[in-house]
C-alpha positions in Angstrom: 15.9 4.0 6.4 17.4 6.5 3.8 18.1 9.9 4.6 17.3 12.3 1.4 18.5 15.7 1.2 15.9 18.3 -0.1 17.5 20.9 -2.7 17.5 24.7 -1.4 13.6 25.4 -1.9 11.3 26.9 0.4 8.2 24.9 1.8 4.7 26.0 3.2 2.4 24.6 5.4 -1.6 24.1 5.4 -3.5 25.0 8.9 -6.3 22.9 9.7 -8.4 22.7 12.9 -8.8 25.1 15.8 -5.6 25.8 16.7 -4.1 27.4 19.8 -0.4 29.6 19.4 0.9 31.4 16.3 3.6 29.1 15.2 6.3 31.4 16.4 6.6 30.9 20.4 7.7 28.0 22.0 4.2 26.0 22.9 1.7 24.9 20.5 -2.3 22.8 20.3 -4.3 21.7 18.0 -7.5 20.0 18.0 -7.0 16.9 15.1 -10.1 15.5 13.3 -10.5 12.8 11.2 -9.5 14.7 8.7 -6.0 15.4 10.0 -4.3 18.8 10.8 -1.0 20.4 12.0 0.0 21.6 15.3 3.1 23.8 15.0 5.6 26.3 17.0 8.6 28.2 15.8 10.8 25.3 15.6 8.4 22.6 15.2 6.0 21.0 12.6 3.9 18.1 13.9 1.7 17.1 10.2 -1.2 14.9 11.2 -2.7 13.0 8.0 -6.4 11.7 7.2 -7.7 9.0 9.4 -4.4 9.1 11.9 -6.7 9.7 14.7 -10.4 7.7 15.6 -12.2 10.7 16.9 -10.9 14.5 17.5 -8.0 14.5 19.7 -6.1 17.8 21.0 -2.1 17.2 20.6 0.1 19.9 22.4 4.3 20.4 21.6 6.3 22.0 24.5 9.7 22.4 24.5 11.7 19.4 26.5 14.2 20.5 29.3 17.8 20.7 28.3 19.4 18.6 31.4 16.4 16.0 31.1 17.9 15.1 27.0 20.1 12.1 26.4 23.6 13.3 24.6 23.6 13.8 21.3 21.3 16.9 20.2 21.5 19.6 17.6 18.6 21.5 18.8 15.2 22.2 20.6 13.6 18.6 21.3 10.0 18.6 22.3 7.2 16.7 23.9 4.2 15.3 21.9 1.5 15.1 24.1 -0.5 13.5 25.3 2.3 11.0 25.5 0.2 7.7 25.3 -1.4 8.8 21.9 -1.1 6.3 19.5 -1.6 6.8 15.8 -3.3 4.7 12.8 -0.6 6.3 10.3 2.8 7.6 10.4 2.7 11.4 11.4 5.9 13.1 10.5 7.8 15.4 12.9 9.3 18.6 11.6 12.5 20.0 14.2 14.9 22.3 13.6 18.9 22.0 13.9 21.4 24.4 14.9 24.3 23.7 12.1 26.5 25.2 14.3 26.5 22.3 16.5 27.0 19.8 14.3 30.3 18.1 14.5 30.9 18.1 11.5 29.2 20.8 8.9 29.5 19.0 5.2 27.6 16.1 6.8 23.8 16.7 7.0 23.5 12.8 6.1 24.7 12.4 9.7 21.3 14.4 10.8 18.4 12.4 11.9 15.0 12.7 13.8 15.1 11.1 17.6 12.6 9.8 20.0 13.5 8.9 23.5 13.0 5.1 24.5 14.5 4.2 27.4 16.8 7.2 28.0 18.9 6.9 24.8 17.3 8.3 21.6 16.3 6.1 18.7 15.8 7.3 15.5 12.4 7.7 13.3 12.0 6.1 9.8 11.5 8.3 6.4 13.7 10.6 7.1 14.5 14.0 5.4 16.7 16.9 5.8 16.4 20.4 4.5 19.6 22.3 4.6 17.9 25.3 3.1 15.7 25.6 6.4 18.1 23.8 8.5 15.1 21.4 9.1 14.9 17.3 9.6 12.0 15.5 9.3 10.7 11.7 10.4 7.6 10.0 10.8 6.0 8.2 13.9 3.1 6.3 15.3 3.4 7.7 18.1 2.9 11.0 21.4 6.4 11.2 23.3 9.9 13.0 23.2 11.4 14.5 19.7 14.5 15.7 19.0 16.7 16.5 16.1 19.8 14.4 16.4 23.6 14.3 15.1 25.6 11.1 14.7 25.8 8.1 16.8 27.6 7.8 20.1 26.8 7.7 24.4 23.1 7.8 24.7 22.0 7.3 20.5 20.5 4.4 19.8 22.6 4.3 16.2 25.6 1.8 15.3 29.5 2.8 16.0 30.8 -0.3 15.3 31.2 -3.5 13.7 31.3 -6.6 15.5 31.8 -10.2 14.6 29.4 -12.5 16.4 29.8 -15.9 15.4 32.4 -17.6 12.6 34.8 -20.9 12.5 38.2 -21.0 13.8 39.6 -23.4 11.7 38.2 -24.3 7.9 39.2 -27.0 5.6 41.8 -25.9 3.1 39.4 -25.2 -0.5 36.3 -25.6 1.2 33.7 -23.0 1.8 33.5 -22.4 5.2 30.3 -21.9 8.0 29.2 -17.9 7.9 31.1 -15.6 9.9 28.3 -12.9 11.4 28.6 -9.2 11.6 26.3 -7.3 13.4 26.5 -3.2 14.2 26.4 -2.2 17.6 26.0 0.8 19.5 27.7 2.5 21.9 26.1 0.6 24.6 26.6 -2.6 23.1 23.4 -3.3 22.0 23.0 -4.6 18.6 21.2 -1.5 16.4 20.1 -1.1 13.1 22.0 1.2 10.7 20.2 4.1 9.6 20.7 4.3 6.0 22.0 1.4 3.4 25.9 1.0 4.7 29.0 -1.1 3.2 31.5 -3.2 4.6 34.7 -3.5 2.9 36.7 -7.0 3.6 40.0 -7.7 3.7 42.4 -10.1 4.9 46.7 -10.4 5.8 46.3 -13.6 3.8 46.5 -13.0 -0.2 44.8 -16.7 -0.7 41.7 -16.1 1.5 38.4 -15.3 -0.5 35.5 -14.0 0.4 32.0 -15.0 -1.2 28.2 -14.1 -0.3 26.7 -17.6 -0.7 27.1 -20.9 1.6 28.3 -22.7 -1.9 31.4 -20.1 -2.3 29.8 -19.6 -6.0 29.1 -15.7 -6.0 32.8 -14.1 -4.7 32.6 -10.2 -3.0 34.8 -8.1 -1.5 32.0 -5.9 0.4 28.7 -6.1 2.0 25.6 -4.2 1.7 23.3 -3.6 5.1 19.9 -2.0 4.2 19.1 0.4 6.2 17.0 -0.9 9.3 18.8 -3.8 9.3 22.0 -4.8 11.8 23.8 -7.5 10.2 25.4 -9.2 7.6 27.4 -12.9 7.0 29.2 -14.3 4.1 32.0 -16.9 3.8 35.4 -17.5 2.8 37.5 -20.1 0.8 40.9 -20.4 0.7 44.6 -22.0 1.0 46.2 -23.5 3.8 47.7 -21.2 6.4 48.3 -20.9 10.2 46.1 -18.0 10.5 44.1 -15.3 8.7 42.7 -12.4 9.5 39.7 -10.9 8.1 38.7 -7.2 9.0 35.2 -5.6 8.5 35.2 -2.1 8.1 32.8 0.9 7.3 32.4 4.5 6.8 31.3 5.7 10.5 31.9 2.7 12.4 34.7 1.0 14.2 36.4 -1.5 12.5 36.3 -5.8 14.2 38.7 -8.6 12.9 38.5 -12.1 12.8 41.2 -14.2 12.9 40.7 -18.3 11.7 43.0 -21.1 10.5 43.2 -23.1 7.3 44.2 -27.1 6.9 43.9 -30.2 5.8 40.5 -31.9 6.6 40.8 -35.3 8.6 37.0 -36.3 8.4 33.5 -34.9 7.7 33.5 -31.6 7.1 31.2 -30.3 10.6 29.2 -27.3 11.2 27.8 -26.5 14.8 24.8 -24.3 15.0 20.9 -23.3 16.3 18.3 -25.7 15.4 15.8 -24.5 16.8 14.5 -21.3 15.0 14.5 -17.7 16.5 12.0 -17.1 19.7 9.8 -14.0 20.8 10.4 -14.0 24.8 8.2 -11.7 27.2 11.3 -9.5 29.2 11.6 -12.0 32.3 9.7 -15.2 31.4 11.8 -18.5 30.5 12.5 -19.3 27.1 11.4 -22.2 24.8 14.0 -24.9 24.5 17.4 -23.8 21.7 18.7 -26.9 20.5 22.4 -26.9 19.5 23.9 -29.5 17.0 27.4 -30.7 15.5 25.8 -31.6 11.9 28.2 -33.1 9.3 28.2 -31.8 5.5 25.2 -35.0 4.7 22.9 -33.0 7.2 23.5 -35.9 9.9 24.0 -35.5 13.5 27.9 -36.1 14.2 28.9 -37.1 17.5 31.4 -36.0 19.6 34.6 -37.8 20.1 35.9 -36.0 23.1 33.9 -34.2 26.1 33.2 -30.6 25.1 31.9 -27.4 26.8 29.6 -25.1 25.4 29.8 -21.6 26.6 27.3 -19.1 25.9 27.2 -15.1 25.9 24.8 -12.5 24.8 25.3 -8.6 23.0 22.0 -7.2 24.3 21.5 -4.3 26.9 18.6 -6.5 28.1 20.3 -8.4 31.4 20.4 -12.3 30.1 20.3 -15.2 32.1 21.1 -18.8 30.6 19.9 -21.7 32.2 20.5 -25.7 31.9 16.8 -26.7 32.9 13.2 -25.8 31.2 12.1 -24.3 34.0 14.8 -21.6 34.4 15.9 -22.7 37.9 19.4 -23.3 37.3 21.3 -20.9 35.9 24.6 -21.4 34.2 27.5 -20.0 32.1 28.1 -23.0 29.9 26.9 -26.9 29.7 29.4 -29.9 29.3 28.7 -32.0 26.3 29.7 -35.8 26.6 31.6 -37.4 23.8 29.6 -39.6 21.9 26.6 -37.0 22.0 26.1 -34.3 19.3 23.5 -32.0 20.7 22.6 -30.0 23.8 19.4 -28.1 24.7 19.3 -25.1 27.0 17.1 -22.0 28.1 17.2 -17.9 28.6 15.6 -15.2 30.3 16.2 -11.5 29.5 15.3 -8.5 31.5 14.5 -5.4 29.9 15.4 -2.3 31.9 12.9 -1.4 34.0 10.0 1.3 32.2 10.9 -0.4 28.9 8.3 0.0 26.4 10.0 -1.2 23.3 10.9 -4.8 21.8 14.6 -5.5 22.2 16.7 -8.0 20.0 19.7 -9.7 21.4 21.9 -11.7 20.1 22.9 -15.1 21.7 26.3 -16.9 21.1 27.5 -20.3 21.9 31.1 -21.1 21.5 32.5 -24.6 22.0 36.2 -26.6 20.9 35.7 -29.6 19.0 36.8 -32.0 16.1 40.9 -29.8 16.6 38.5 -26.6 16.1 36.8 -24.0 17.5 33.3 -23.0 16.6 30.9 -20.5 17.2 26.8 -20.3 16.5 24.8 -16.9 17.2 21.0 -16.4 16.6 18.8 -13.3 17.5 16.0 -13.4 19.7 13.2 -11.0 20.3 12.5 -9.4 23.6 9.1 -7.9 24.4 8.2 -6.0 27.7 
């Protein structure tokens, strides 16, 4: 989502409905048609549009306790009530900052619109800022807890860092290489979403290491672009023989992650190890479908093993995951031993939301494994719903 600053103008508001409250105290109600309305109070503008609501509904703002608020905010946050509404249309929420509490003054891009999902805010999509009012605004679907928020950090649901999450160890000197995998995480660890359209300069120690944005090593780049809403990101790299290189992702706002790989002489079939199975929507606790894992040479075949291998798996999620060797999630395991002579191996998850959850989570799972003199790593996201 894009954050767009509003020049220095002033801006007025319609009142529709019966409305309760003057706009200037603390509390506010409305009674919301079909035809939409506004419920407002001195800090707050809650902007109802046509056909948001079924039938008339009464919404209510009061102002959310201080010590109940996860870290992070600029201002008075609220509460939407009732809390279980749900809206046919986006209904955008109008807070006000305190610009003295930002961090950092000269960076209202840093402003957004928060709503609290599982103690830890998480930001709202269109959003706008008004330095003129000192004003942000977002839209939701939506009754709950608002809040205009600053940055990302303990308790913010926003990226403050880069991390790599999959890419080879070793690639064959002039050949274009598996993708390495970034994905933005936040303070907790989780994997987020970046809230506006961010860049990630690369770079490496190694002069003769490339970088390029396609799996034929075609189109060459020496950044990447994430969209806002989106938390990732992969490319691949070509280059000259060397022990080791390292490659480091970095961007404005978030820590910086390196990745450090080799490049030789090939001795065979160029391999790739990776998901086969595609990504999986899992209700929080249930066992998975089966993920299928594969060596795959560079003809698309299966290629087998020549020595015993483990496969070790992990997870970046806040969700608690389990990994299993069996498809009914009874045995649960760390990593599965791969014979020689086999090129594939199945296995199974379960993820636990935290308890009160109320929004879909996606983790990412990683399985890393030392094969054919080199190391490899596969990740793929997976969608968890309470």
């Amino acid at each position: 989502m894009k954050i767009r600053i509003l020049p220095l103008v002033a801006v007025t508001f319609a009142f529709l409905g019966a409305a309760c409250g003057d706009g200037i105290g603390d509390t506010g109600y409305n009674d919301i048609g079909l035809e939409g309305g506004e419920v407002r109070t001195r800090d707050t503008v809650v902007s109802v549009p046509e056909g948001a609501v079924d039938r008339s509904t009464g919404l209510s703002i009061t102002p959310a306790p201080a010590e109940e608020l996860p870290e992070g905010t600029v201002g008075p946050a609220m509460d939407l009530g009732p809390a279980d509404t749900q809206f046919n249309a986006p209904v955008a929420i109008q807070l006000r900052y305190d610009a003295d509490r930002m961090e950092d003054g000269t960076r209202p891009d840093l402003l957004w619109v928060g709503t609290v999902v599982e103690g830890e805010w998480e930001p709202l999509e269109d959003l706008t800022v008004d330095e003129a009012t000192r004003t942000i605004r977002g839209t939701t679907r939506r009754g709950g807890r608002y809040g205009p928020v600053y940055g990302c950090g303990r308790g913010r649901r926003c990226p403050v860092a880069l991390k790599f999450v999959a890419g080879p160890a070793r690639v064959v000197t002039g050949e274009c290489s598996d993708a390495l995998e970034l994905r933005t995480v936040s303070y907790s660890g989780r994997v987020a979403p970046v809230v506006h359209d961010t860049v990630v300069a690369l770079s490496s120690d190694f002069q003769n290491l490339y970088f390029f944005a396609d799996a034929d090593c075609t189109v060459q780049v020496d950044a990447l672009r994430i969209p806002a809403r989106r938390s990732g990101a992969s490319f691949h790299v070509r280059g000259r023989e060397t022990p080791g290189a390292t490659i480091t992702a970095r961007a404005r706002d978030l820590r910086a992650d390196t990745h450090t790989l080799a490049i030789g002489t090939g001795t065979g079939p160029r391999v790739r190890f990776g998901f086969i199975t595609s990504q999986q929507r899992v209700l929080s606790g249930a066992c998975s479908g089966e993920n299928l894992l594969a060596f795959v040479d560079a003809y698309g075949n299966r290629a087998p093993l020549p020595n015993p291998a483990r496969v070790i798996f992990s997870a970046t999620s806040r969700a608690t995951v389990t990994f299993y060797s069996d498809p009914r999630c009874q045995n649960a395991t760390g990593g599965i031993p791969m014979d020689s002579g086999t090129a594939s191996m199945s296995f199974w998850f379960s993820a636990e939301l935290p308890a009160g959850a109320q929004q879909a989570e996606i983790i990412t799972l990683s399985a890393t494994v030392g094969a054919f003199d080199q190391g490899f790593t596969a990740a793929q996201d997976e969608t968890i719903y309470p």
